[in-house]
N, C-alpha and C positions, 0 to 999 in steps of 0.2 A: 504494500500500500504506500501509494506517492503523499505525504502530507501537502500541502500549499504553508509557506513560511510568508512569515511577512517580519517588519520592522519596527519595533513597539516605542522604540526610544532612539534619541540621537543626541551625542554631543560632539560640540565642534571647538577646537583651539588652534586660530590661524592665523597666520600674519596679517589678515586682513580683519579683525575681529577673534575676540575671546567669545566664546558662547554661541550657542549656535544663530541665533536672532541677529547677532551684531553679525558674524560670519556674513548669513544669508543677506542683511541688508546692507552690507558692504559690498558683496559680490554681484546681486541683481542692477544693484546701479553703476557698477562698473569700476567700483573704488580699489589699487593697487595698493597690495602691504610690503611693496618691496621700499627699500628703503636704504641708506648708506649703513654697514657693516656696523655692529658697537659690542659684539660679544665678545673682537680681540681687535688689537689692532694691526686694519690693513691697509694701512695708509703707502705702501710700499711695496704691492701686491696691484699688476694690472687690470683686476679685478677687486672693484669694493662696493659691490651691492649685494643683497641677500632677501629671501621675504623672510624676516626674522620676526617671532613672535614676540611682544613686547605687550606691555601689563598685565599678564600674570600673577598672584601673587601667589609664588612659588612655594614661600612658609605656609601657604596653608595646607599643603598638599606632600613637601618634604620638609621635617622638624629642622631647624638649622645645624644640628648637632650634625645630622644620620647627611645633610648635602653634600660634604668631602666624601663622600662612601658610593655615590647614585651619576648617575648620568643625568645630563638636561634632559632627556627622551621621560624620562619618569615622570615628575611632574604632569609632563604638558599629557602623558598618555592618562593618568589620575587623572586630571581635570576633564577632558573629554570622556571620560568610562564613567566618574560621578555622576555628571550631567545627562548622558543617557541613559542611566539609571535612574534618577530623580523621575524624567519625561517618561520612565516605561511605568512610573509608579511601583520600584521595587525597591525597598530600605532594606538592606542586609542585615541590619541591626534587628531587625523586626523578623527575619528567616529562623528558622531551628534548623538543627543539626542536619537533620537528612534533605531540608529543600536548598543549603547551602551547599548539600554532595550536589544536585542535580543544576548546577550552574557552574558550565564551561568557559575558559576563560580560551578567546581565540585571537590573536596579534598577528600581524602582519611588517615587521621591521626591515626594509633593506640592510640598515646599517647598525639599528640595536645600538649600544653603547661607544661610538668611535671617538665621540668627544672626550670621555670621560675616560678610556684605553689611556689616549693623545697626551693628556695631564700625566699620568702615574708613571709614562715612559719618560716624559719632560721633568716628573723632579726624579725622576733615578740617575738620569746622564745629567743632571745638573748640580749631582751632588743634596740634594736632598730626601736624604733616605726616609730622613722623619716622617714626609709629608706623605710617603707614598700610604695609600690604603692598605687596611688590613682586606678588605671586602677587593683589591685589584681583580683577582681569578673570579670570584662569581660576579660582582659587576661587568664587566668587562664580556661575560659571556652573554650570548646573545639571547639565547632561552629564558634567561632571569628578566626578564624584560614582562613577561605572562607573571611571571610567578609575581614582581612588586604588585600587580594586579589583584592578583587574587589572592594574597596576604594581607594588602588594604581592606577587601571587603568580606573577606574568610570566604571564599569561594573553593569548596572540596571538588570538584570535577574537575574535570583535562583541563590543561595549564600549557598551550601551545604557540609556540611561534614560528611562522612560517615567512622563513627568506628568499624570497625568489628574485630578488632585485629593484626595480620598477613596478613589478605586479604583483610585489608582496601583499599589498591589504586587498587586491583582485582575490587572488585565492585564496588568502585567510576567510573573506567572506565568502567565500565558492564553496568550501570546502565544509565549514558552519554550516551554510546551509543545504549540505546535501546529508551533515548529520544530522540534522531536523528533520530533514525530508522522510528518511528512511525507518525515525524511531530510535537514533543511534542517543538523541539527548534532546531535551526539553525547552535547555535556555542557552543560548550561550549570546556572552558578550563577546562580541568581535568588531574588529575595526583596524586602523593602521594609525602608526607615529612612528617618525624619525625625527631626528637633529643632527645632521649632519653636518654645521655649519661649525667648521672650527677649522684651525689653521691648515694642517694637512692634507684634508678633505677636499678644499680649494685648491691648493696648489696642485693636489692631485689631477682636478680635472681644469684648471690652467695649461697641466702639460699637454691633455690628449686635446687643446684646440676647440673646446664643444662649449666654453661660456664667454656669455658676451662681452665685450673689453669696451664696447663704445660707447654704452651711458650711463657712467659715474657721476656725469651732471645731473643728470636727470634720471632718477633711480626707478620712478613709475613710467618709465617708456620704455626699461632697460627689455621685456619678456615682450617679443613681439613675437606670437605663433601666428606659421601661417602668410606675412605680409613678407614680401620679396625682398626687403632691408634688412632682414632677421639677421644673426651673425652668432646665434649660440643661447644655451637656456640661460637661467640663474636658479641659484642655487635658494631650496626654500628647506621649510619644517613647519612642523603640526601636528595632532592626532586630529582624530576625525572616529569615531568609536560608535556601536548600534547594538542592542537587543532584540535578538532575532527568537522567534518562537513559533509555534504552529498557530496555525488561523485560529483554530476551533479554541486553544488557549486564549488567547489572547480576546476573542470575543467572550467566551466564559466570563471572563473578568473584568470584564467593560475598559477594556486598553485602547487609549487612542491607538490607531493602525497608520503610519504615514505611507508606507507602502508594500509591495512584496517582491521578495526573490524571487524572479518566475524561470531563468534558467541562467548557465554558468557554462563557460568553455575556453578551451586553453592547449596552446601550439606549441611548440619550438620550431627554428627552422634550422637547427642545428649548423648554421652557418660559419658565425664570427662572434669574435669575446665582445664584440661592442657594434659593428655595423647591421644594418638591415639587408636580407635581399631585397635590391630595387624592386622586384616583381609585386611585393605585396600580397602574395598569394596566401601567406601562413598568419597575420594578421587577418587580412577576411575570412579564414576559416576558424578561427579560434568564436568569432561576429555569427559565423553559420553555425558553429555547433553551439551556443549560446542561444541562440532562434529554434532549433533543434531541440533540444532540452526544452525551450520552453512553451513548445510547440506552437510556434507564434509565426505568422508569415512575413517576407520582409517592408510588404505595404501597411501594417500595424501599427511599425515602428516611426514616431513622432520626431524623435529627436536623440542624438547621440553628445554625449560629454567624450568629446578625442582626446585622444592622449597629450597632441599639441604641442609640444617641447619648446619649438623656436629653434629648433635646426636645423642648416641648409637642407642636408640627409633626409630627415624624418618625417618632415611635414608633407612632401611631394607622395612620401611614401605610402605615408596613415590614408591622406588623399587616394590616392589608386585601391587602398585595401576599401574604403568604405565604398566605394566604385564595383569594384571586383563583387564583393557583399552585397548590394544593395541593390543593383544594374538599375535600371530604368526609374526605381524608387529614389535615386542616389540623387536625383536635381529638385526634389522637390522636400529633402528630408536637412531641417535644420541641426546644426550641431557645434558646439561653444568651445573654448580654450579656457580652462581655470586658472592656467598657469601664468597664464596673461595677467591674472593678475594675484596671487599669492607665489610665484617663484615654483618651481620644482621639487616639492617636499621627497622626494627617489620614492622608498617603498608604501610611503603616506598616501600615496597622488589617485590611490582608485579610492581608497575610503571618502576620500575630499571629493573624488568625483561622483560618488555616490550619493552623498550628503546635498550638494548641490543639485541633483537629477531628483532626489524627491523632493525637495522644497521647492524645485520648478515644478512639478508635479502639482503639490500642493497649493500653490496659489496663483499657476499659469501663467507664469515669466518663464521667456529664457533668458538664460544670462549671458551676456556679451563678450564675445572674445574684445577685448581692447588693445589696441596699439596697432591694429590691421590696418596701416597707411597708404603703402604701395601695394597694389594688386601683384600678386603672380601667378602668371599663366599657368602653372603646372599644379596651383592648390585654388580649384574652381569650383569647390561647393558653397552653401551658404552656413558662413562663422557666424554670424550674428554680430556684423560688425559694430564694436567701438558704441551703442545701445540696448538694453536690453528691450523686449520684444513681447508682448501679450499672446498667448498660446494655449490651447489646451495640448496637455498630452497624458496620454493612456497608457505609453509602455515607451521603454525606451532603453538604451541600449549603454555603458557606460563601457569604454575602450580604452586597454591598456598595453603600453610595448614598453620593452625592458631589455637592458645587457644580457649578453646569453640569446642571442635571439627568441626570446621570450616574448610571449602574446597571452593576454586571460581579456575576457571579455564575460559582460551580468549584464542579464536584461532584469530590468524594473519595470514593474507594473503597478498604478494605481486600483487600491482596492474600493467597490464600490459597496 
């Protein structure tokens, strides 16, 4: 027996907004959280923007004592897993024993703790032995990243983290919800956060050429996906987190519903550590067997949240896949850039595009790709340029590509 999951809670903490409301009403009008660098200095680095999250307040979420011990990724995943908890109406304090075993904790991290590695390596070769953590080995792994999760809320069920690059919070939620589907678990909190925004990280990908160097001036123009001046993404962070359950739950209990999982699919094209095949073939399959699973046809589909990057590469690319996917539907099916304006959060960026595809759902906006200046011939659907757009939409499709030629794709559906 296939259950129907749907989405009972949501919290969001994004460089364009703390909470999901501030998120969503930052994002619908178009507002950029990218901004000049201030978590180290990169004054000296040809790269200094970032979408860095900014008002948080962190002590409430990590004790100041236990901060030397935790990565920034903590926090910011706490405060988006509280808040979609609060929204699904579940206080863990208020749970006993056995309904705290039956809630799964499900993360999606590209990078998991790299900040907080970066640190404990920088006071060892600096001569500061003092400062390094006792917590370096389990911080540092990537797994414990579930587990601060479900320690915060006493959550006894699986405690999982899944890295697949780019499309890690794609599968986290893919993967959730196909143990819902089946009966394999009840509740699970799932979503994505990373912080990868720290010195090494950047220089990292300085070296490989892939982020933008040309607007330091002007840090909300720097993510142009999509528009033929592009020149590289920027670098972002966030969680973005959900409570996923079966329908017949969640109606039982009188749970606002904001949407449902209605199918999930995912490729490799076992090509390259980092390029795309131009073809686009394995990215629209990942889009087909997502429609597939959710036995949806491709004239159903209202509107796609693209992956989007802002790289010469990938944008041509993701373009030819929704093409390939979509044929004949593909000139009339609208589809937005996130990243346009919160930066590139790596393994965060489906949970975020998730988040924004049912709150367009919910109030029938879409949200605009911004900074789409110059046209280019080779990316000729419709971005939703630079305004956002009155729409209804019923189902829709949220698409994700990753290092590793990695592809996941979830279709969303409003529930009526």
């Amino acid at each position: 027996m296939r259950r129907r999951v749907v989405i009972t809670g949501i919290g969001a903490v994004s460089p364009n907004g703390v909470g999901l409301e501030n998120f969503w009403c930052a994002t619908r009008r178009g507002i950029s959280g990218v901004r000049p660098i201030s978590l180290f200095d990169a004054s000296a680095l040809p790269v200094r923007v970032a979408g860095e999250v900014r008002d948080l307040d962190v002590d409430r979420y990590v004790r100041p004592k236990d901060r030397p011990h935790v990565s920034r990724v903590v926090p910011l995943a706490l405060a988006a897993a509280e808040e979609a908890l609060a929204a699904a109406g579940i206080d863990p304090a208020r749970l006993g024993r056995d309904e705290l075993r039956r809630v799964a904790v499900m993360v999606g991290s590209g990078g998991g703790a790299q900040d907080f590695t970066e640190q404990q390596y920088r006071f060892y070769y600096t001569g500061l032995h003092k400062q390094v953590s006792v917590y370096t080995i389990p911080s540092s792994t990537i797994g414990t990243l579930a587990s601060e999760i479900s320690m915060r809320f006493g959550f006894r069920g699986p405690s999982h983290v899944v890295s697949t690059g780019c499309t890690s919070s794609s599968d986290a939620l893919g993967y959730a919800f196909r143990q819902i589907r089946y009966g394999d678990s009840e509740v699970i909190l799932a979503g994505g956060a990373d912080a990868p925004i720290c010195y090494l990280v950047l220089r990292g990908f300085i070296l490989m050429r892939i982020l933008t160097q040309r607007w330091n001036h002007a840090p909300e123009r720097a993510s142009r996906p999509f528009s033929a001046d592009r020149d590289g993404f920027v670098l972002g962070e966030g969680a973005w987190f959900f409570v996923l359950e079966p329908l017949e739950r969640a109606r039982a209990r009188g749970a606002t519903v904001y949407g449902e999982i209605a199918g999930y699919g995912s490729t490799c094209e076992a090509y390259h550590r980092v390029r795309l095949e131009e073809c686009g073939e394995e990215p629209a399959r990942a889009m087909a067997l997502a429609l597939q699973d959710a036995a949806l046809p491709t004239s159903e589909i209202q509107y796609v949240n693209l992956h989007g990057t802002g790289t010469e590469l990938n944008d041509p690319i993701e373009t030819r896949a929704v093409r390939l996917c979509f044929n004949s539907s593909a000139d009339r099916l609208a589809g937005s850039a996130l990243k346009s304006l919160i930066g590139h959060p790596q393994g965060a960026c489906g949970a975020a595009g998730a988040a924004a595809t049912l709150l367009a759902m919910r109030d029938g906006v879409l949200p605009p790709t911004i900074n789409l200046e110059a046209p280019d011939p080779a990316c000729d659907l419709d971005y939703v340029p630079d305004v956002g757009r009155r729409a209804a939409i019923s189902a829709a499709v949220v698409n994700c590509i990753g290092f590793g030629s990695k592809n996941s794709a979830l279709v969303l559906r409003r529930v009526e």
